[in-house]
Biotite code that builds the C-alpha atoms (Angstrom):
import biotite.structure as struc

atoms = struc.array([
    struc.Atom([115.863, 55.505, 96.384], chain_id="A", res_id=1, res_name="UNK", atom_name="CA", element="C"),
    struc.Atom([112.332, 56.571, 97.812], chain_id="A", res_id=2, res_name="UNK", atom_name="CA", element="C"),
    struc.Atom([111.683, 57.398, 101.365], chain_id="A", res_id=3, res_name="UNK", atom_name="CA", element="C"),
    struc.Atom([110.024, 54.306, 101.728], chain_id="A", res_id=4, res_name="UNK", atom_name="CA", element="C"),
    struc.Atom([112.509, 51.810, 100.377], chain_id="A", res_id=5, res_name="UNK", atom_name="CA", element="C"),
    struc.Atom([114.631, 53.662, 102.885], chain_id="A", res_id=6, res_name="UNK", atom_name="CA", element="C"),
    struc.Atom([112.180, 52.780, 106.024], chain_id="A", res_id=7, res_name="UNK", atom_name="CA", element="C"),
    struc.Atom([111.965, 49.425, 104.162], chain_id="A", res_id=8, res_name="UNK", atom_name="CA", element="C"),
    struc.Atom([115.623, 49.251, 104.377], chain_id="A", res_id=9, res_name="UNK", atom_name="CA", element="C"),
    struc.Atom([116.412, 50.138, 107.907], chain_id="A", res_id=10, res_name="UNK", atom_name="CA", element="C"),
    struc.Atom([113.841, 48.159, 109.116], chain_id="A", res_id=11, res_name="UNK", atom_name="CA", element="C"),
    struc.Atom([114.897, 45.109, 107.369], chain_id="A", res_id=12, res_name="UNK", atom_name="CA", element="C"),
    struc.Atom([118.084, 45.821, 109.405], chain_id="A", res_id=13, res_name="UNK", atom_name="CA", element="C"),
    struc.Atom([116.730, 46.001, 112.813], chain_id="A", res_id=14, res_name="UNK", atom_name="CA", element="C"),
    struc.Atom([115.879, 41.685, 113.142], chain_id="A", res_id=15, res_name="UNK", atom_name="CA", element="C"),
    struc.Atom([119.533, 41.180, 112.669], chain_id="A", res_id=16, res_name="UNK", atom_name="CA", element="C"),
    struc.Atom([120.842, 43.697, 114.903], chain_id="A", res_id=17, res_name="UNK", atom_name="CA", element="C"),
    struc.Atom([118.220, 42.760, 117.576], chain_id="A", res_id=18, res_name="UNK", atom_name="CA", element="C"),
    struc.Atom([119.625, 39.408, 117.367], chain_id="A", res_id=19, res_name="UNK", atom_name="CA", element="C"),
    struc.Atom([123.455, 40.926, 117.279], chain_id="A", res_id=20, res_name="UNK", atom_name="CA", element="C"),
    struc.Atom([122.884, 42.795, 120.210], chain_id="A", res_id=21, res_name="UNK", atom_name="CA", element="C"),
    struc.Atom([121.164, 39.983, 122.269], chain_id="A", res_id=22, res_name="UNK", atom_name="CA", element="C"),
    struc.Atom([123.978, 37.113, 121.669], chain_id="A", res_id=23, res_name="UNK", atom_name="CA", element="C"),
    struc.Atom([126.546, 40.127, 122.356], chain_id="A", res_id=24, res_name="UNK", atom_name="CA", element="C"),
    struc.Atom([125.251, 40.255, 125.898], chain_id="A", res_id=25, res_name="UNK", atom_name="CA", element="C"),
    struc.Atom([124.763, 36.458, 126.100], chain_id="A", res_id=26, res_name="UNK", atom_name="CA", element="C"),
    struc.Atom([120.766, 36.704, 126.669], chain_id="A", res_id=27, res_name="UNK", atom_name="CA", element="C"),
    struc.Atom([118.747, 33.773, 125.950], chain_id="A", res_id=28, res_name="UNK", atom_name="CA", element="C"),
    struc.Atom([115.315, 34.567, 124.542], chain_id="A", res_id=29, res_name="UNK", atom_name="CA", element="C"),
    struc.Atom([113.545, 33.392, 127.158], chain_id="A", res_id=30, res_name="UNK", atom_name="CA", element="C"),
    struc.Atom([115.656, 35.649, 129.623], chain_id="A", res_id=31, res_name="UNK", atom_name="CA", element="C"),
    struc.Atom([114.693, 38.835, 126.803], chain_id="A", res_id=32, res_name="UNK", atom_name="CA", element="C"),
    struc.Atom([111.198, 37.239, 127.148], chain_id="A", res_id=33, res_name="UNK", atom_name="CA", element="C"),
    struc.Atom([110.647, 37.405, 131.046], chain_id="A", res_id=34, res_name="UNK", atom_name="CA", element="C"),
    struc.Atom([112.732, 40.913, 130.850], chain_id="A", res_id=35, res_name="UNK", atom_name="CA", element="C"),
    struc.Atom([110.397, 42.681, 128.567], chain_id="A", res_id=36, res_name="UNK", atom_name="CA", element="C"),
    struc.Atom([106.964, 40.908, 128.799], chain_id="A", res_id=37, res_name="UNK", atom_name="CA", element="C"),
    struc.Atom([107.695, 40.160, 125.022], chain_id="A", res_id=38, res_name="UNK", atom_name="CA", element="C"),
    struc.Atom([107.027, 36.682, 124.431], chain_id="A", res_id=39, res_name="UNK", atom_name="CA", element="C"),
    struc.Atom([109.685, 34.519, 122.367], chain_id="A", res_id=40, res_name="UNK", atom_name="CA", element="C"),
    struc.Atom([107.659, 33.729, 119.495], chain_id="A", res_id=41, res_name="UNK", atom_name="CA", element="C"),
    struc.Atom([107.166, 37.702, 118.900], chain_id="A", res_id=42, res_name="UNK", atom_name="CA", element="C"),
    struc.Atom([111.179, 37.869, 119.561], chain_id="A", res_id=43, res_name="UNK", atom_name="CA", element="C"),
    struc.Atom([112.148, 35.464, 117.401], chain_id="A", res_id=44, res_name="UNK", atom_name="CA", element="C"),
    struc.Atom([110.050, 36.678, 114.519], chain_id="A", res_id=45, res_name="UNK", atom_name="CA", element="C"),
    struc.Atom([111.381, 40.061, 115.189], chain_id="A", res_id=46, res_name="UNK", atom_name="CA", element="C"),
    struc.Atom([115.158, 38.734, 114.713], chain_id="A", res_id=47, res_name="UNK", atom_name="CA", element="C"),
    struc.Atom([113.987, 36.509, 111.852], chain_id="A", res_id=48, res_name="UNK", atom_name="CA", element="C"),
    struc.Atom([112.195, 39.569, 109.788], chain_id="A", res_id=49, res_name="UNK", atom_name="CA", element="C"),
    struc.Atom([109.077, 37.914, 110.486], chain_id="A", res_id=50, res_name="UNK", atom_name="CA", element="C"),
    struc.Atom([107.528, 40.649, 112.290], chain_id="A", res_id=51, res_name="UNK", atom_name="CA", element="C"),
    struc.Atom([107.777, 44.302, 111.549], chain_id="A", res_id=52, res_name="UNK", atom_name="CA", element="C"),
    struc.Atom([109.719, 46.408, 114.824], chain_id="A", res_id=53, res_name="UNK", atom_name="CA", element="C"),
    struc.Atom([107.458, 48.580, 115.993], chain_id="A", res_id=54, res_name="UNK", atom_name="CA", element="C"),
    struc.Atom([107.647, 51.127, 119.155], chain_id="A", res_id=55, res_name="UNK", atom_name="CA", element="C"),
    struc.Atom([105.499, 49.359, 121.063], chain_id="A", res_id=56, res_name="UNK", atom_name="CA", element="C"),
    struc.Atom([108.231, 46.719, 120.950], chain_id="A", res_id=57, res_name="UNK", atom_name="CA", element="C"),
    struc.Atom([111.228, 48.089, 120.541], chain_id="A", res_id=58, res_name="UNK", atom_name="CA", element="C"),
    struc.Atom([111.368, 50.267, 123.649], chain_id="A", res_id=59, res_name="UNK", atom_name="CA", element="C"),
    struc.Atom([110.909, 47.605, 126.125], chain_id="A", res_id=60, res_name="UNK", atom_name="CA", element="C"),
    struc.Atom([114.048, 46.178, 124.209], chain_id="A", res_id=61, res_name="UNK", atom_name="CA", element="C"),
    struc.Atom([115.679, 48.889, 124.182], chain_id="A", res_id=62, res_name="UNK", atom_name="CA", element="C"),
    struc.Atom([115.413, 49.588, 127.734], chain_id="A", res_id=63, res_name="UNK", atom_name="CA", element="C"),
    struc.Atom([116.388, 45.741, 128.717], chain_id="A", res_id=64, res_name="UNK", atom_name="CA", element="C"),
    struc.Atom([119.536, 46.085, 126.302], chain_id="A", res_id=65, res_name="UNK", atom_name="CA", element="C"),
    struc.Atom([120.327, 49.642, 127.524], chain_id="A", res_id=66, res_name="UNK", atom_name="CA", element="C"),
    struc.Atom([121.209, 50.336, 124.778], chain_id="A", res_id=67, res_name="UNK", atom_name="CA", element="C"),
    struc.Atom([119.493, 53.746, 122.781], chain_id="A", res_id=68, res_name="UNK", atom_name="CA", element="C"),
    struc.Atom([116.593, 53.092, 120.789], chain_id="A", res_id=69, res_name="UNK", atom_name="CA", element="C"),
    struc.Atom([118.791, 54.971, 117.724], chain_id="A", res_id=70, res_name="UNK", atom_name="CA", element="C"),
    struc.Atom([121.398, 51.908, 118.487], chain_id="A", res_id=71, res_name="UNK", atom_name="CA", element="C"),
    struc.Atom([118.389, 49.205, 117.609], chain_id="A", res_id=72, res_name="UNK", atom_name="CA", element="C"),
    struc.Atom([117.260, 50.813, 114.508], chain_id="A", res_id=73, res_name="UNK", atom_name="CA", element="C"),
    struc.Atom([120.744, 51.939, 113.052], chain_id="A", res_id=74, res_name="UNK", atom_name="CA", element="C"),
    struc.Atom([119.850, 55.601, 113.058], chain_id="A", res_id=75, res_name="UNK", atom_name="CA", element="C"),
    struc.Atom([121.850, 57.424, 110.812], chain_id="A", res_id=76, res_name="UNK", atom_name="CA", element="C"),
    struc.Atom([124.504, 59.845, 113.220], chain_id="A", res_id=77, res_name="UNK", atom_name="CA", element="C"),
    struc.Atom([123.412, 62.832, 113.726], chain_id="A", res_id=78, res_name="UNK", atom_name="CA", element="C"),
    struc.Atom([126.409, 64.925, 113.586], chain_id="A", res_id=79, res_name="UNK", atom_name="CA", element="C"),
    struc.Atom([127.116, 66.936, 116.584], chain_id="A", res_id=80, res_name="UNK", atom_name="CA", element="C"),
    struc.Atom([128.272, 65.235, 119.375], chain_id="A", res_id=81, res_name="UNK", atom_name="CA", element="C"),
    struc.Atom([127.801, 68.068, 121.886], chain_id="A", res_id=82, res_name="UNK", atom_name="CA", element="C"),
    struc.Atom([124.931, 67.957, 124.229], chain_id="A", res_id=83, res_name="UNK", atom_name="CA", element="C"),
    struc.Atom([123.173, 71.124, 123.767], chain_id="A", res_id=84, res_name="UNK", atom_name="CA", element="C"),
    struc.Atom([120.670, 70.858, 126.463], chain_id="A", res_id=85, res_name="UNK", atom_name="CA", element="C"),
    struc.Atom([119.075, 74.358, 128.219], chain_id="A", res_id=86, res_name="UNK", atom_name="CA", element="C"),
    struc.Atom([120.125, 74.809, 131.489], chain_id="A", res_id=87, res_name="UNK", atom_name="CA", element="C"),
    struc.Atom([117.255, 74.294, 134.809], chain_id="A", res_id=88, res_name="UNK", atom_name="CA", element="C"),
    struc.Atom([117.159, 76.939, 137.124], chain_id="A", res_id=89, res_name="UNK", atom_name="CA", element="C"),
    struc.Atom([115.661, 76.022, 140.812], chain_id="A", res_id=90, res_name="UNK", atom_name="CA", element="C"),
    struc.Atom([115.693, 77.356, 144.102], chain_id="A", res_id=91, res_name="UNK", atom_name="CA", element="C"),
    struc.Atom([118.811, 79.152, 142.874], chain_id="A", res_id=92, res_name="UNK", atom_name="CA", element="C"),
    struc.Atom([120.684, 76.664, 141.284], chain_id="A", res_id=93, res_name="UNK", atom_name="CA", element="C"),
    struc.Atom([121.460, 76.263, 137.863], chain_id="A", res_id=94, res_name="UNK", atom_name="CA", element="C"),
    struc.Atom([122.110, 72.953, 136.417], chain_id="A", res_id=95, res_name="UNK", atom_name="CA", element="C"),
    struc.Atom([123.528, 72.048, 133.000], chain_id="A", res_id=96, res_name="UNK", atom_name="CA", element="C"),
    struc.Atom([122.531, 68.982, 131.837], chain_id="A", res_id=97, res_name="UNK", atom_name="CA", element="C"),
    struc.Atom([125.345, 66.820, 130.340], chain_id="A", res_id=98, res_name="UNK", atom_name="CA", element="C"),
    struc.Atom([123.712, 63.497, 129.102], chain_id="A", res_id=99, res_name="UNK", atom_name="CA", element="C"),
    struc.Atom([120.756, 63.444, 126.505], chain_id="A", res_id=100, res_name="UNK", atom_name="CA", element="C"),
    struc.Atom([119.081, 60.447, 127.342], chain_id="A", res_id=101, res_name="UNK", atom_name="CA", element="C"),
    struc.Atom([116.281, 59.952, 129.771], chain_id="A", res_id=102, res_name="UNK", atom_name="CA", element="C"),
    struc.Atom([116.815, 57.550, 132.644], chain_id="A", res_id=103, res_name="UNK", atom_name="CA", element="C"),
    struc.Atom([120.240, 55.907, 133.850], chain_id="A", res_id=104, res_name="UNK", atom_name="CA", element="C"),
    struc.Atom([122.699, 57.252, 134.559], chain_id="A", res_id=105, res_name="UNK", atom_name="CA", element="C"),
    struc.Atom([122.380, 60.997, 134.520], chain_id="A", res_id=106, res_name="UNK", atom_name="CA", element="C"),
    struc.Atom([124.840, 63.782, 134.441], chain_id="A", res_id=107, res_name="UNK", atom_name="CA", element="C"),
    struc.Atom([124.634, 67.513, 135.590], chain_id="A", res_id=108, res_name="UNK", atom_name="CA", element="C"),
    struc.Atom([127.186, 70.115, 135.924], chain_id="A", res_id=109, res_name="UNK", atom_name="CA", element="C"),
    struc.Atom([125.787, 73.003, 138.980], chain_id="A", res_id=110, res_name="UNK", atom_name="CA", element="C"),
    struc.Atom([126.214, 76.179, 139.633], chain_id="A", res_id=111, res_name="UNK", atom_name="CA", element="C"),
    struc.Atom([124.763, 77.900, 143.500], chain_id="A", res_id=112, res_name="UNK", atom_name="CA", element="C"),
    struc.Atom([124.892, 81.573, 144.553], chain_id="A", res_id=113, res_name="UNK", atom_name="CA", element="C"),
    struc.Atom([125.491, 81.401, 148.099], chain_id="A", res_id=114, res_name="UNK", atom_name="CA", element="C"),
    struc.Atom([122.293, 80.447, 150.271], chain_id="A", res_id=115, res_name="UNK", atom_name="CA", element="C"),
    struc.Atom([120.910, 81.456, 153.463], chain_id="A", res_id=116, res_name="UNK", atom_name="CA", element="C"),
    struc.Atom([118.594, 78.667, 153.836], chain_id="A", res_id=117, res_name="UNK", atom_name="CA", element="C"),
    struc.Atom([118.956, 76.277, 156.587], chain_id="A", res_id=118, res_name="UNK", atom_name="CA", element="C"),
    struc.Atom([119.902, 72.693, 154.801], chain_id="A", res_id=119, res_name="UNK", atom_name="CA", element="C"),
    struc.Atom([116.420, 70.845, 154.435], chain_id="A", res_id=120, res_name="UNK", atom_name="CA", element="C"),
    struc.Atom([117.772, 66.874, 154.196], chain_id="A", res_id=121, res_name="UNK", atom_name="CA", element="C"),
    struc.Atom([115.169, 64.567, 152.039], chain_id="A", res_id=122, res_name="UNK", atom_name="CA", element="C"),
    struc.Atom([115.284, 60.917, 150.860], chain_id="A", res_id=123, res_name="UNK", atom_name="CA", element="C"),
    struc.Atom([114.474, 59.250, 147.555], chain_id="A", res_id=124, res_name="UNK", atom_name="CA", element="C"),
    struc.Atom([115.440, 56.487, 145.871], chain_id="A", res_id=125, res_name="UNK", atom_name="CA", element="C"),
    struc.Atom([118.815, 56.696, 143.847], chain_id="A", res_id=126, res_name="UNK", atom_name="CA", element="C"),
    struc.Atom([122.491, 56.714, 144.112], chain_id="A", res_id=127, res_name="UNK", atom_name="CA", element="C"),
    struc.Atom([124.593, 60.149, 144.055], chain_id="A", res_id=128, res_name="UNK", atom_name="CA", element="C"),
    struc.Atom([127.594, 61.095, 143.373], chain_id="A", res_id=129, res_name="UNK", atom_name="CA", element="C"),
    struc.Atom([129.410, 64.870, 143.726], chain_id="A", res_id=130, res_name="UNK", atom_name="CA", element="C"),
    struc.Atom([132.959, 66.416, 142.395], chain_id="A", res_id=131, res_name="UNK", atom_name="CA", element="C"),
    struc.Atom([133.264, 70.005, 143.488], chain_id="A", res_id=132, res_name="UNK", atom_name="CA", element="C"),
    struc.Atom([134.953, 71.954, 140.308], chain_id="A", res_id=133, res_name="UNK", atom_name="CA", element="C"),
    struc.Atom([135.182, 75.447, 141.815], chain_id="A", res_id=134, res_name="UNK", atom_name="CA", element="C"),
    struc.Atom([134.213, 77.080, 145.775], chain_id="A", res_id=135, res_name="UNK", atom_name="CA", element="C"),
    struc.Atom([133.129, 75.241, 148.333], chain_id="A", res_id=136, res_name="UNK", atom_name="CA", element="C"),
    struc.Atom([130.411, 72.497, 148.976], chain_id="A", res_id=137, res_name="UNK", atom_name="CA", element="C"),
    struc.Atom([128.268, 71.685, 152.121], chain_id="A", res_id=138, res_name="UNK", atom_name="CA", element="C"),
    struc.Atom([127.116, 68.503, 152.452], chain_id="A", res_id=139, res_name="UNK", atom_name="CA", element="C"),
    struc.Atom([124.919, 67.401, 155.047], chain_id="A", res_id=140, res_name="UNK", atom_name="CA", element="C"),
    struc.Atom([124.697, 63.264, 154.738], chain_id="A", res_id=141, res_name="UNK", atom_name="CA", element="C"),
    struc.Atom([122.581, 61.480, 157.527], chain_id="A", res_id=142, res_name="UNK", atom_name="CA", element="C"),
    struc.Atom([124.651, 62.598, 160.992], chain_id="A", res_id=143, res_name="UNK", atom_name="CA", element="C"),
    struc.Atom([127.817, 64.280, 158.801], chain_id="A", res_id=144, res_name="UNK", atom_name="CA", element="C"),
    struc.Atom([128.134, 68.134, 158.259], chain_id="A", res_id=145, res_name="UNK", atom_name="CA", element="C"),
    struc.Atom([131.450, 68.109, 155.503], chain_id="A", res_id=146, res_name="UNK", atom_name="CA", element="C"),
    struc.Atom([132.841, 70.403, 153.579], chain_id="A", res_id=147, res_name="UNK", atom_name="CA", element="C"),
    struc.Atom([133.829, 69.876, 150.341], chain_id="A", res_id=148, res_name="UNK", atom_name="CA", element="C"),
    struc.Atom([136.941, 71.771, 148.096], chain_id="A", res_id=149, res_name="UNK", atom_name="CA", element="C"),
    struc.Atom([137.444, 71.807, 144.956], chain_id="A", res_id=150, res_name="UNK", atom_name="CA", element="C"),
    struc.Atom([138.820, 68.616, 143.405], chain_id="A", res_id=151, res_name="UNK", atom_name="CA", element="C"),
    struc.Atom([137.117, 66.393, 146.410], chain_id="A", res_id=152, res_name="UNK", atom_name="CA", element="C"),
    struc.Atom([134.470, 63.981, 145.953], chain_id="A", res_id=153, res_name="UNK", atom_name="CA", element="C"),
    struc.Atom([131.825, 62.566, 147.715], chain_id="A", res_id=154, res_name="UNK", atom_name="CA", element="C"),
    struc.Atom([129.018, 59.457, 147.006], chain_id="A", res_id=155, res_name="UNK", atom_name="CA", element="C"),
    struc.Atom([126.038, 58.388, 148.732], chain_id="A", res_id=156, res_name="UNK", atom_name="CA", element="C"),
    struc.Atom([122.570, 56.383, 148.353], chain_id="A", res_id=157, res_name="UNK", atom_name="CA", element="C"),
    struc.Atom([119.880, 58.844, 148.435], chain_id="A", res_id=158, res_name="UNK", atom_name="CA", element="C"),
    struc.Atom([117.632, 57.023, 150.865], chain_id="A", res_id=159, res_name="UNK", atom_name="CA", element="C"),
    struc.Atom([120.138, 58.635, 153.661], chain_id="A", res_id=160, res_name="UNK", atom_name="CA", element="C"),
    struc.Atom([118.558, 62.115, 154.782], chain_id="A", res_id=161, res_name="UNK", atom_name="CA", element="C"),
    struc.Atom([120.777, 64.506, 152.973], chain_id="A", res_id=162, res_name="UNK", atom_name="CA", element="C"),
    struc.Atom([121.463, 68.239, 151.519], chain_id="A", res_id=163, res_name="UNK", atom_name="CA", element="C"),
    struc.Atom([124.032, 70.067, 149.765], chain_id="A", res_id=164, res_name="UNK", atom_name="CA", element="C"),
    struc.Atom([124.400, 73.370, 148.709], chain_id="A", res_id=165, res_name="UNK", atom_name="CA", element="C"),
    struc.Atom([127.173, 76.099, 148.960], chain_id="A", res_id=166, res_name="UNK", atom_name="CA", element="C"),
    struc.Atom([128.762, 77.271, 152.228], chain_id="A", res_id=167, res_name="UNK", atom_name="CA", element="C"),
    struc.Atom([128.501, 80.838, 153.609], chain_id="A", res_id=168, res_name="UNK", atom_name="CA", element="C"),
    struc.Atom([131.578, 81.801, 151.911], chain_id="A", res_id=169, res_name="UNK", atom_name="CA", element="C"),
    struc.Atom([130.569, 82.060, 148.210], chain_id="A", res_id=170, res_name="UNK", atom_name="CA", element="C"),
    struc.Atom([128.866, 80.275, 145.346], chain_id="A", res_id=171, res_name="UNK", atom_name="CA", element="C"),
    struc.Atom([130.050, 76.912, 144.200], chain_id="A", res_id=172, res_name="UNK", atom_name="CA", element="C"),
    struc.Atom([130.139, 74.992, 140.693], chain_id="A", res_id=173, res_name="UNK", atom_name="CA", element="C"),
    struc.Atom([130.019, 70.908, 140.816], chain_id="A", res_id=174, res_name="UNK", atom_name="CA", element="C"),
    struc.Atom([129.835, 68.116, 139.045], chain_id="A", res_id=175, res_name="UNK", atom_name="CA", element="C"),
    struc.Atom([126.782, 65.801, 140.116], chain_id="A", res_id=176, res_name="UNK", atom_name="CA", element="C"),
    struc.Atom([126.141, 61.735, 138.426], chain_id="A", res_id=177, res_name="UNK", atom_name="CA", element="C"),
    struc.Atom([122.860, 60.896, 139.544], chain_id="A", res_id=178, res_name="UNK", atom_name="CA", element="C"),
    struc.Atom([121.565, 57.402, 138.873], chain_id="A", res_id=179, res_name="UNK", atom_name="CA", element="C"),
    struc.Atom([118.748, 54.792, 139.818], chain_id="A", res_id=180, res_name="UNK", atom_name="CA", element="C"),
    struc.Atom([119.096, 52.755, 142.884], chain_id="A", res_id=181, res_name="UNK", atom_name="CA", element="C"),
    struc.Atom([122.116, 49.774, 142.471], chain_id="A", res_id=182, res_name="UNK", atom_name="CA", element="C"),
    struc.Atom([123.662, 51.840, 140.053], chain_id="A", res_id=183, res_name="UNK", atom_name="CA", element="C"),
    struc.Atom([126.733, 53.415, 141.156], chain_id="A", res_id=184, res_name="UNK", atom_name="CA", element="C"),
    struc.Atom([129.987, 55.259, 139.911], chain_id="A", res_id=185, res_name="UNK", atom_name="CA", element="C"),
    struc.Atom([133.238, 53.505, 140.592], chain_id="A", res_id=186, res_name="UNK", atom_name="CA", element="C"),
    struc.Atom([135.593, 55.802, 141.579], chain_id="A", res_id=187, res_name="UNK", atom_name="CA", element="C"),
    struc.Atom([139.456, 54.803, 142.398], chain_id="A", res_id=188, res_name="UNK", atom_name="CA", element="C"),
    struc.Atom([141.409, 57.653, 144.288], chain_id="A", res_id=189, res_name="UNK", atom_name="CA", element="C"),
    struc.Atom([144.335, 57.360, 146.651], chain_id="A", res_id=190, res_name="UNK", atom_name="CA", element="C"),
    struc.Atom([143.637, 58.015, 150.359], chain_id="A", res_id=191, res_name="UNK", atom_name="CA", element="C"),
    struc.Atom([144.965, 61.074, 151.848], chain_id="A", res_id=192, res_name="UNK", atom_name="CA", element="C"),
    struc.Atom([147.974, 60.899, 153.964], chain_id="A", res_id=193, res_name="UNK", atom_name="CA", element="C"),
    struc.Atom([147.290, 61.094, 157.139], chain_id="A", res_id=194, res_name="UNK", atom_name="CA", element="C"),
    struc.Atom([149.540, 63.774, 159.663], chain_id="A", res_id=195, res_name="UNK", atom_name="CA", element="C"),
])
């Protein structure tokens, strides 16, 4: 088989899968239609094999599906699971990134030296949420000044004037789920016992 009767093949594939993927999740296409700015006649030729899938179209779809654009096409797998990303180093904190795609949810394992900067709270839009692996983390949240151990956890919207960072006694290595605002982590944990 040539490389283009492969193309040919796997895009002959995407129509169906569109359409899979669309009654899976119960969307009408007039719902995919005001979601994407894609109007039904172009969506229904696209599920039919009508219309070729091209980028322009298939993101938008993509994104309203949430769903990977690899998921729409039927990319082959590509093997290695693990998430080999390169680490970002700022204001002396390292962060590993643990997810591979862009926007969402996204996932970040962090590592900070001990600081002698004053906390600095700022606001943006999002929805955070912090497990403390290893030392001790400050958090700073609106009017709260906490400390978090290892094995505690701590969420908040990111409109709220906050900071974390390590405390005075040593770095500290954390988990932190960072997502777009009205998406939050559902976390179920027993209360402490008080006394």
């Amino acid at each position: 088989m040539t490389e283009d009767e492969r193309i040919d093949e796997v895009l002959n594939e995407v129509g169906p899968r569109l359409r899979r993927v669309r009654r899976d999740r119960g969307v009408t296409l007039a719902e995919l239609s005001a979601a994407t700015g894609i109007s039904v006649s172009t969506l229904s030729r696209l599920e039919s094999g009508r219309r070729r899938p091209s980028l322009e179209l298939l993101l938008p779809l993509a994104r309203a599906h949430q769903v990977p654009l690899d998921e729409l096409v039927g990319a082959p797998a590509t093997g290695d699971p693990r998430v080999r990303a390169k680490p970002i180093v700022r204001h002396g904190r390292t962060m590993f990134p643990l997810t591979r795609q862009p926007g969402g949810l996204q996932a970040y394992k962090v590592i900070q030296d001990r600081t002698t900067e004053p906390p600095e709270p700022r606001v943006h839009e999002g929805y955070e949420w912090l497990y403390v692996l290893s030392g001790r983390l400050r958090l700073v949240l609106g009017e709260h000044d906490v400390v978090l151990g290892a094995g505690e956890a701590a969420e908040f919207d990111t409109r709220v004037p906050h900071w974390f960072g390590p405390t005075d006694d040593g770095p500290v290595e954390f988990l932190s789920l960072f997502g777009p605002q009205g998406e939050r982590m559902h976390v179920r944990a027993r209360p402490k016992k008080s006394g």
